[in-house]
N, CA, C, O and CB atoms as a CASP TS submission, in Angstrom:
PFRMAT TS
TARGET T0000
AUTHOR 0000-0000-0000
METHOD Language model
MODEL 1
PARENT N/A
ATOM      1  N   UNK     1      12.434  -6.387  -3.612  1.00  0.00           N
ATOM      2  CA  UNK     1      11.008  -6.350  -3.864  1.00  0.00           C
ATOM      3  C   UNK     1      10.351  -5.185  -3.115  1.00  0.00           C
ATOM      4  O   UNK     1       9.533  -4.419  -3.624  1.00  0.00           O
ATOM      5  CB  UNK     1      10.366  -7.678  -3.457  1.00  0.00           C
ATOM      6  N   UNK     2      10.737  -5.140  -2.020  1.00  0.00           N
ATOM      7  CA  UNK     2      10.102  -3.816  -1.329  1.00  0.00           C
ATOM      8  C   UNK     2      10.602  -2.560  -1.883  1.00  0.00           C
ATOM      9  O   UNK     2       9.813  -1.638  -2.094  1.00  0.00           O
ATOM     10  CB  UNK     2      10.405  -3.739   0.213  1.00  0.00           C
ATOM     11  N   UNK     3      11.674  -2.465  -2.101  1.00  0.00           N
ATOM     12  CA  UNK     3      12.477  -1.362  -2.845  1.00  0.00           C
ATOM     13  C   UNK     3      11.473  -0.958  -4.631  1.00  0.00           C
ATOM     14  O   UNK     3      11.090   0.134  -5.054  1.00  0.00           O
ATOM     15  CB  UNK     3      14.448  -2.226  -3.137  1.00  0.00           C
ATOM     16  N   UNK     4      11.376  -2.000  -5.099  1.00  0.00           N
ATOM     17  CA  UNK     4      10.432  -1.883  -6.493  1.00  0.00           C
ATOM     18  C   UNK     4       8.823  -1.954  -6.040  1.00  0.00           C
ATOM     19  O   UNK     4       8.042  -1.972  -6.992  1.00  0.00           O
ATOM     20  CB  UNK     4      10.793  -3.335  -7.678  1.00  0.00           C
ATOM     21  N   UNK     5       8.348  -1.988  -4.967  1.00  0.00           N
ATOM     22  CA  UNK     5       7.077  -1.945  -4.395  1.00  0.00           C
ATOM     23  C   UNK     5       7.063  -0.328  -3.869  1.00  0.00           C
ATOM     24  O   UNK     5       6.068   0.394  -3.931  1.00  0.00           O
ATOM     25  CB  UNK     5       6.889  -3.180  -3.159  1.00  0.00           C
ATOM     26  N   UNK     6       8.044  -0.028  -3.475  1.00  0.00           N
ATOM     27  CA  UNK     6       8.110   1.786  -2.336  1.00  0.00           C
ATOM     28  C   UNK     6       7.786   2.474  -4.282  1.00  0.00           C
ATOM     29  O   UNK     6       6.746   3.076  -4.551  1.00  0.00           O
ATOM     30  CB  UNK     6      10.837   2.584  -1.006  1.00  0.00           C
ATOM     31  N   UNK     7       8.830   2.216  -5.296  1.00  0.00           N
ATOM     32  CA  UNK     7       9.065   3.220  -6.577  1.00  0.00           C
ATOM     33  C   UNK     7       7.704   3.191  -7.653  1.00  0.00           C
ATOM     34  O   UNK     7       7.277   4.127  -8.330  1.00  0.00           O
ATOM     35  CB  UNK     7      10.585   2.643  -7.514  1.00  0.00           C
ATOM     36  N   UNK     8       7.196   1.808  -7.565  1.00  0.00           N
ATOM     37  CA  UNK     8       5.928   1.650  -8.342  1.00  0.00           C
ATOM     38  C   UNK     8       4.920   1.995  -8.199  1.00  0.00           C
ATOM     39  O   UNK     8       4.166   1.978  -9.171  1.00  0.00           O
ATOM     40  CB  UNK     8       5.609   0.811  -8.513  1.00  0.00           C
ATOM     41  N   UNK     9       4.395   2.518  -6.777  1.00  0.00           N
ATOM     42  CA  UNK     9       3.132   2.276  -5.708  1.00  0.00           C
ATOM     43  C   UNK     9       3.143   4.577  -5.395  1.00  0.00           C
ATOM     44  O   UNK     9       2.301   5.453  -5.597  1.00  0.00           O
ATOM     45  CB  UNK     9       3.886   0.658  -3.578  1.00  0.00           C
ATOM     46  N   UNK    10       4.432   4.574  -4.907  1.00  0.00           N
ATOM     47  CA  UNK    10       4.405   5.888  -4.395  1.00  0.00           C
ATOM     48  C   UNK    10       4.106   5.895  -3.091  1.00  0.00           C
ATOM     49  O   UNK    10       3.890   6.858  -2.355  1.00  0.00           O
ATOM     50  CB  UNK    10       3.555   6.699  -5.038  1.00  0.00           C
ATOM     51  N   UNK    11       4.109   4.629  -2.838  1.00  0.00           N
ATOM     52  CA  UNK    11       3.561   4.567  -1.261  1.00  0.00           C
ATOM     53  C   UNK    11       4.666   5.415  -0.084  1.00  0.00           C
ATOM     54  O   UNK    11       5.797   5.560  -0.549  1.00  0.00           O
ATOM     55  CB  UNK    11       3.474   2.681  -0.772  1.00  0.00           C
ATOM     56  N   UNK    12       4.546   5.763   0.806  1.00  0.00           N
ATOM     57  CA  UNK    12       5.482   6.057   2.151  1.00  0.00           C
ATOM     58  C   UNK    12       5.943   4.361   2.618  1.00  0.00           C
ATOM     59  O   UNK    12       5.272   3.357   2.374  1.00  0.00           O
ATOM     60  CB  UNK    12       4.355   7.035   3.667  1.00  0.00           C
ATOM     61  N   UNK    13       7.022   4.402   3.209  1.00  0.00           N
ATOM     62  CA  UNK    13       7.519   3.463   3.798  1.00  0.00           C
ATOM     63  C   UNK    13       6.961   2.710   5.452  1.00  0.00           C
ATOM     64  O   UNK    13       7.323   1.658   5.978  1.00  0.00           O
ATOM     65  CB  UNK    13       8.750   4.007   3.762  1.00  0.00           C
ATOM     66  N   UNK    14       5.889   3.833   5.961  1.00  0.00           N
ATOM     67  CA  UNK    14       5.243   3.699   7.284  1.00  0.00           C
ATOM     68  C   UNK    14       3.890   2.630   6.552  1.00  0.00           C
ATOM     69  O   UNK    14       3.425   1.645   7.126  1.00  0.00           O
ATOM     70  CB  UNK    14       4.725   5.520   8.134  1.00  0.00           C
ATOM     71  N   UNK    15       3.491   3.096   5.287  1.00  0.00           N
ATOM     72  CA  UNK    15       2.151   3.014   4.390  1.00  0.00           C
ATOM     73  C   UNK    15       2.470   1.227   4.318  1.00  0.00           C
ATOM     74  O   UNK    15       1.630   0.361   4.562  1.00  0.00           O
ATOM     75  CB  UNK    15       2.149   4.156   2.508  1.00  0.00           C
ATOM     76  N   UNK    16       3.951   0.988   3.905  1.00  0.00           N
ATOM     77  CA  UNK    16       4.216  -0.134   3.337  1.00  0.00           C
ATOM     78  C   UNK    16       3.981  -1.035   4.579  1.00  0.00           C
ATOM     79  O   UNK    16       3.237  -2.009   4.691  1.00  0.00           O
ATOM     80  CB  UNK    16       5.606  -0.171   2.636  1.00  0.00           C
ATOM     81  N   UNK    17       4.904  -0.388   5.587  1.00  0.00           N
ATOM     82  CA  UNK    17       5.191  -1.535   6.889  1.00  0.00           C
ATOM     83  C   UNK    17       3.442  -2.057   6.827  1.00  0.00           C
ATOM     84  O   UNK    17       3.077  -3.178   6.474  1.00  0.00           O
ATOM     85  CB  UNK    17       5.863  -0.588   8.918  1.00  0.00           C
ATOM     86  N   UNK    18       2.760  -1.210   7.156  1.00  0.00           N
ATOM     87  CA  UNK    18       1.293  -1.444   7.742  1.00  0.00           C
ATOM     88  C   UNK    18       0.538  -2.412   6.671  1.00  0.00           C
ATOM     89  O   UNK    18      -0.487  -2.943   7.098  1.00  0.00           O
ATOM     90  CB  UNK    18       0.392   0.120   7.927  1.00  0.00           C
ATOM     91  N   UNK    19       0.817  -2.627   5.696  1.00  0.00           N
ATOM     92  CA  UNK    19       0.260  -3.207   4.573  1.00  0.00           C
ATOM     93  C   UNK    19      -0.053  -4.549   5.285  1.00  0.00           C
ATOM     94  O   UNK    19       0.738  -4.956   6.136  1.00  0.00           O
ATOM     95  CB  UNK    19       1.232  -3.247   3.220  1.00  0.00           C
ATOM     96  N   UNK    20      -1.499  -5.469   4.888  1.00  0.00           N
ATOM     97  CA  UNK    20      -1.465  -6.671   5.402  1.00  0.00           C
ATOM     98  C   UNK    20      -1.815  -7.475   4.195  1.00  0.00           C
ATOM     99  O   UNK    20      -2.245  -6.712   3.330  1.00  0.00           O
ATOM    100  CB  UNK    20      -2.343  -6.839   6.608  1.00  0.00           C
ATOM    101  N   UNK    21      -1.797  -8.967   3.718  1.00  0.00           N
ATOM    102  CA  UNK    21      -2.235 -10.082   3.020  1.00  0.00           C
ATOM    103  C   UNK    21      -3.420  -9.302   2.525  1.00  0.00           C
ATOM    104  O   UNK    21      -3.376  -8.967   1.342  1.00  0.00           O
ATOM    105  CB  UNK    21      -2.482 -11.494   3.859  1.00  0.00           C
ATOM    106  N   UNK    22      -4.593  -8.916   3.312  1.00  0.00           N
ATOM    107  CA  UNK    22      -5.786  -8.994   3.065  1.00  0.00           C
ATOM    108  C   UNK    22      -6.152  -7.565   2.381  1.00  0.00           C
ATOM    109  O   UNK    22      -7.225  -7.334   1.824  1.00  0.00           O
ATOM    110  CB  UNK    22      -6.504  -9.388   4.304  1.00  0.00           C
ATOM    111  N   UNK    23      -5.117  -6.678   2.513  1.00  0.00           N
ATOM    112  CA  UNK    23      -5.191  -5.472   1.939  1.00  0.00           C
ATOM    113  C   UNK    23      -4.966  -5.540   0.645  1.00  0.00           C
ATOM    114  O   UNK    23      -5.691  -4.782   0.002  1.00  0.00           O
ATOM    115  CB  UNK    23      -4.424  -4.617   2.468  1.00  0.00           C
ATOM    116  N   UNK    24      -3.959  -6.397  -0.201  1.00  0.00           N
ATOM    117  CA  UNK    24      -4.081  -6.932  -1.473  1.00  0.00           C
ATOM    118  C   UNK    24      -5.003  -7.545  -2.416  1.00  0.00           C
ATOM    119  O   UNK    24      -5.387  -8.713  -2.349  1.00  0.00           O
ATOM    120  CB  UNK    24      -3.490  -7.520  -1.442  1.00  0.00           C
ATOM    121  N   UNK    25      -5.397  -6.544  -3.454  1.00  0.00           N
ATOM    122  CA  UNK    25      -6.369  -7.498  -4.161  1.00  0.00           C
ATOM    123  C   UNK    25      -5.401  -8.042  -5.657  1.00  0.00           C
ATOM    124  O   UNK    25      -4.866  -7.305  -6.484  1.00  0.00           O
ATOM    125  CB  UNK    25      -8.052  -6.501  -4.599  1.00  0.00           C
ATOM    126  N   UNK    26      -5.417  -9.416  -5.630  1.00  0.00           N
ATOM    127  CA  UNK    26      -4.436 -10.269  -6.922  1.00  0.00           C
ATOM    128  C   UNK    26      -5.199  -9.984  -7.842  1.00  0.00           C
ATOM    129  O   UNK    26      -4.518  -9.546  -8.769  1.00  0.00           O
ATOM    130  CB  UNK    26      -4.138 -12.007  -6.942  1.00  0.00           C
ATOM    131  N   UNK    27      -6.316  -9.996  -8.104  1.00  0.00           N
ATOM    132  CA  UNK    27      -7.487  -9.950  -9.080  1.00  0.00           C
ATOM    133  C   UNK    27      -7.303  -9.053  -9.958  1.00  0.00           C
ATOM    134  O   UNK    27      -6.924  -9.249 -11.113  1.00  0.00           O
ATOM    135  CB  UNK    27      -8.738  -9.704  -8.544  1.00  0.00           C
ATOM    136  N   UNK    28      -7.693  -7.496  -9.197  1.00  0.00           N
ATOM    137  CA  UNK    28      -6.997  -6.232  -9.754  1.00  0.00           C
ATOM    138  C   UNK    28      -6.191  -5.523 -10.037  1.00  0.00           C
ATOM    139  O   UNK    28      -6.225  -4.548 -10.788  1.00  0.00           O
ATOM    140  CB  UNK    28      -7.058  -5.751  -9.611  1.00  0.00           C
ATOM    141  N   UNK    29      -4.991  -6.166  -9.169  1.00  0.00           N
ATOM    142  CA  UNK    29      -3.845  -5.773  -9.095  1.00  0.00           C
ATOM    143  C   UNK    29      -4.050  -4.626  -8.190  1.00  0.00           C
ATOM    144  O   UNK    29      -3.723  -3.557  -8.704  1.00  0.00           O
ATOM    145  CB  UNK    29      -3.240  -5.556 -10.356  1.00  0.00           C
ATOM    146  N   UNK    30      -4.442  -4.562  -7.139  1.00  0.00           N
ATOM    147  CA  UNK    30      -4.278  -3.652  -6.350  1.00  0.00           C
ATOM    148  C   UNK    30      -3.941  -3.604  -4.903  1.00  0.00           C
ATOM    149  O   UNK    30      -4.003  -4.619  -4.210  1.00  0.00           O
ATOM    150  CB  UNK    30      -5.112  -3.177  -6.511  1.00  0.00           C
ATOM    151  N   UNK    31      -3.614  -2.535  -4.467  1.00  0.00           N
ATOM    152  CA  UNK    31      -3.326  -2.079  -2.916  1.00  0.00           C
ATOM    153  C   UNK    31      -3.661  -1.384  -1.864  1.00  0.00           C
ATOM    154  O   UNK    31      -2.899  -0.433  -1.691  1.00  0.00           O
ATOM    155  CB  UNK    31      -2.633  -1.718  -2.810  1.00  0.00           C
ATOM    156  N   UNK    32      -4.679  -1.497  -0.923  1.00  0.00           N
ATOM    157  CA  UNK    32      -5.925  -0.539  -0.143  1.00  0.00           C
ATOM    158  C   UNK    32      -4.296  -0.501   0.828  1.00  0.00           C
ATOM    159  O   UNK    32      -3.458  -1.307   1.231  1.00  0.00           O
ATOM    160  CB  UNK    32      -8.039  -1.461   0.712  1.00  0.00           C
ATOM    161  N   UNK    33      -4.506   0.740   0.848  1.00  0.00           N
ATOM    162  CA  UNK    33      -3.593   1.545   2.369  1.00  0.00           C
ATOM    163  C   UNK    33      -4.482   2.309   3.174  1.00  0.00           C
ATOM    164  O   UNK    33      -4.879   3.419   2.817  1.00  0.00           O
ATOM    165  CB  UNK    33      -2.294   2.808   1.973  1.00  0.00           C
ATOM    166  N   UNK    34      -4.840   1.730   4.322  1.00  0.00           N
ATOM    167  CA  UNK    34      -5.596   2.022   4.959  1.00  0.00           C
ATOM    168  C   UNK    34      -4.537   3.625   6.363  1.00  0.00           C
ATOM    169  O   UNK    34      -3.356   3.838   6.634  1.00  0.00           O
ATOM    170  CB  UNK    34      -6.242   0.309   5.449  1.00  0.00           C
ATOM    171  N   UNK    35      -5.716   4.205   6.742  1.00  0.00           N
ATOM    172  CA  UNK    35      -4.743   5.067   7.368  1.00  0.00           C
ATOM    173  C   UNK    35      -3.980   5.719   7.339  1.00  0.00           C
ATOM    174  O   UNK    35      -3.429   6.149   8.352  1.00  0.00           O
ATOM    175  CB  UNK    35      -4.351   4.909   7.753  1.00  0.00           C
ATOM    176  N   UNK    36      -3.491   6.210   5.481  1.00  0.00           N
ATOM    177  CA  UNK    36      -2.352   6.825   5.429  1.00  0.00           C
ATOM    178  C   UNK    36      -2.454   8.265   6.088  1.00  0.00           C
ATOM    179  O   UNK    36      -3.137   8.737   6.997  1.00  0.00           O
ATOM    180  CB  UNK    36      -1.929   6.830   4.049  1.00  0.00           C
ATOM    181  N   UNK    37      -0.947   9.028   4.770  1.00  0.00           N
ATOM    182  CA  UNK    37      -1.111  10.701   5.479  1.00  0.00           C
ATOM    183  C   UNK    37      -2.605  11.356   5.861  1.00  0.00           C
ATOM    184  O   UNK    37      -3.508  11.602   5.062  1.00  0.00           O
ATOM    185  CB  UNK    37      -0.500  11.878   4.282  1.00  0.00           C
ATOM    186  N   UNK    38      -2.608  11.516   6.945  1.00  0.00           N
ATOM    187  CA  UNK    38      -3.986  12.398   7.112  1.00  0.00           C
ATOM    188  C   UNK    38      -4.945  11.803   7.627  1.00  0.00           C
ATOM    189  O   UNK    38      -5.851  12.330   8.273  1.00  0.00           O
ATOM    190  CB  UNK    38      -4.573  12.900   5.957  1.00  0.00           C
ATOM    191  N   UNK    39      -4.720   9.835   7.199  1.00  0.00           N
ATOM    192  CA  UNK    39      -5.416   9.474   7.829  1.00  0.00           C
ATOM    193  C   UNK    39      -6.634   8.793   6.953  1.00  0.00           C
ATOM    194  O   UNK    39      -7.595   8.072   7.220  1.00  0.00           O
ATOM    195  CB  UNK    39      -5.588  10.440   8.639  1.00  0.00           C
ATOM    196  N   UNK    40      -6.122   9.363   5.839  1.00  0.00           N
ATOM    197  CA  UNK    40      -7.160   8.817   4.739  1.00  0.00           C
ATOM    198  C   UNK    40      -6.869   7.313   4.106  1.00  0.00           C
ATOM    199  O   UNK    40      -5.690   6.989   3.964  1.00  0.00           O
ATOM    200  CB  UNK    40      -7.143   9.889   3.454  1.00  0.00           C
ATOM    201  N   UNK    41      -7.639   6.630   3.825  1.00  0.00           N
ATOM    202  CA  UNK    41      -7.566   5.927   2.878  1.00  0.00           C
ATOM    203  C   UNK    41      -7.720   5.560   1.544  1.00  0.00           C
ATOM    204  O   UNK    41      -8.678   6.155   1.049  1.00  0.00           O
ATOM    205  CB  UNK    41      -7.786   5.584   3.141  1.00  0.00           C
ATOM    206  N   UNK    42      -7.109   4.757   0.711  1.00  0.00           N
ATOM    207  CA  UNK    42      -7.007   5.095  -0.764  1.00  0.00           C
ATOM    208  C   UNK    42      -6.846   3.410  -1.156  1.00  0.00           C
ATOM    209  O   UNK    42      -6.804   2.460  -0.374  1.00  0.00           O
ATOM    210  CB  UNK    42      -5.512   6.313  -1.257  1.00  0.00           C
ATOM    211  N   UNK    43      -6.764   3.411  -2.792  1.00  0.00           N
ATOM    212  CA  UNK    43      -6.700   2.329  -3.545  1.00  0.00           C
ATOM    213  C   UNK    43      -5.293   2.805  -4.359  1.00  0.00           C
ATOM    214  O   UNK    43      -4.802   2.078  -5.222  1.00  0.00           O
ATOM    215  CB  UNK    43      -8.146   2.043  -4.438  1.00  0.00           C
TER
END
């Protein structure tokens, strides 16, 4: 699952660890990564 979460997403693997429950929205199907490269955050 993490392996088909890293290929679907494009995420970094540092991006993934940090991921929490609350960063998930089920609704939209989406994924806030807070902090990534640079420092930015994204959807």
């Amino acid at each position: 699952m993490i392996v088909k979460t890293l290929m679907y997403t494009g995420i970094r693997v540092s991006e993934l660890i940090n991921i929490r429950l609350t960063d998930i929205d089920f609704h939209y199907c989406q994924v806030r990564i807070n902090n990534g490269k640079g420092g930015k955050d994204r959807i």
